[in-house]
Structure formats: C-alpha cells, structure tokens
C-alpha positions, 0 to 999 in steps of 0.5 A: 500500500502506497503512502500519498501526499495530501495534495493528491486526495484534494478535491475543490468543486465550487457551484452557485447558490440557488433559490431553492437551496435557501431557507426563510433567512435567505442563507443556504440551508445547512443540510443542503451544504453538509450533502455538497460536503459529503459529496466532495469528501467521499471523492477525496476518500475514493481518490486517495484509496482507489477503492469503488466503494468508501462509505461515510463512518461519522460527520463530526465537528460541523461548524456553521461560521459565516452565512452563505447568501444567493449572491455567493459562489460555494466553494468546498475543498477537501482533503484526507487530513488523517489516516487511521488502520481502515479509517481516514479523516477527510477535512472540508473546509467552505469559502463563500465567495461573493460575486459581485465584490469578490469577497471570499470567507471561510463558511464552514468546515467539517470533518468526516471518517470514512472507510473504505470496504473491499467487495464483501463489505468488509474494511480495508487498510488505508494508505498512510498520508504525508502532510506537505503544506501548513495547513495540513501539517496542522491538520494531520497533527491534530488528527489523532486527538480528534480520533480519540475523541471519536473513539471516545463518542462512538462508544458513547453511542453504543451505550445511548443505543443500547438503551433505545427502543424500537417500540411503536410511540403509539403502542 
C-alpha cells in the first residue's frame, strides 16, 4: 500500500447558490451544504484509496461560521487530513465567495471518517498520508486527538443505543 501526499486526495468543486437551496433567512440551508460536503469528501476518500466503494463512518465537528447568501459562489475543498488502520479523516473546509465584490470567507468546515470496504463489505487498510503544506501539517497533527475523541463518542453511542427502543410511540 502506497503512502500519498495530501495534495493528491484534494478535491475543490465550487457551484452557485440557488433559490431553492435557501431557507426563510435567505442563507443556504445547512443540510443542503453538509450533502455538497459529503459529496466532495467521499471523492477525496475514493481518490486517495482507489477503492469503488468508501462509505461515510461519522460527520463530526460541523461548524456553521459565516452565512452563505444567493449572491455567493460555494466553494468546498477537501482533503484526507488523517489516516487511521481502515479509517481516514477527510477535512472540508467552505469559502463563500461573493460575486459581485469578490469577497471570499471561510463558511464552514467539517470533518468526516470514512472507510473504505473491499467487495464483501468488509474494511480495508488505508494508505498512510504525508502532510506537505501548513495547513495540513496542522491538520494531520491534530488528527489523532480528534480520533480519540471519536473513539471516545462512538462508544458513547453504543451505550445511548443500547438503551433505545424500537417500540411503536403509539403502542
């Protein structure tokens, strides 16, 4: 398994804001923006391991930070800012830009895990990632704080289901 530069799993793709994808504030709806974020990290995952299938684990740390209006572009790039064993760390990070002033801001970012699964469904190894740039120097240095705090949270998750039912409300 090939170790890969960063700059090899980017992904940039930048679309207009359309009416359709604003809510009553006229700002784009978050969960249009984070299915736009999927969408790109999934090809950062799939280019970085060459594998037909990788499939979102977890989308955590979704932060909304500046609104993204009809007279913006968005623009979204990602990257695998981490690797695991059979997981990776994809990072999104949103500049709205304004096309009438030029503009440009951070709106978001997120991080996602995905994995990649062989053909009988099952995970695969991930190749290691070299960080070369700052940004994903930072980044990936700061990866493995953030992997335990997802280990941390899906074994909180596993308790919380546990304790759920599938009981009909109304019975």
């Amino acid at each position: 398994m090939q170790t890969k530069k960063v700059k090899e799993t980017r992904v940039v793709q930048t679309d207009q804001v359309l009416i359709n994808d604003l809510n009553n504030y006229h700002t784009l709806f978050g969960g249009v923006l984070m299915k736009k974020m999927d969408a790109c990290a999934v090809l950062s995952a799939r280019r970085h391991t060459r594998i037909k299938e990788c499939v979102t684990a977890s989308t955590d740390s979704v932060n909304f930070i500046e609104p993204i209006r009809v007279s913006d572009s968005v623009c979204i790039e990602s990257f695998v800012s981490y690797t695991g064993k059979k997981s990776m760390e994809i990072f999104c990070k949103v500049v709205a830009e304004d096309l009438e002033t030029g503009n440009r801001r951070i709106a978001a970012t997120a991080f996602f895990t995905f994995v990649p699964l062989d053909e009988n469904k099952r995970p695969i190894e991930v190749p290691a990632v070299i960080p070369e740039t700052e940004e994903e120097k930072f980044l990936f240095e700061t990866g493995k704080e953030r992997e335990q705090i997802r280990k941390l949270k899906r074994q909180q998750n596993k308790e919380l289901v546990s304790k759920l039912t599938v009981d009909k409300p109304w019975d």
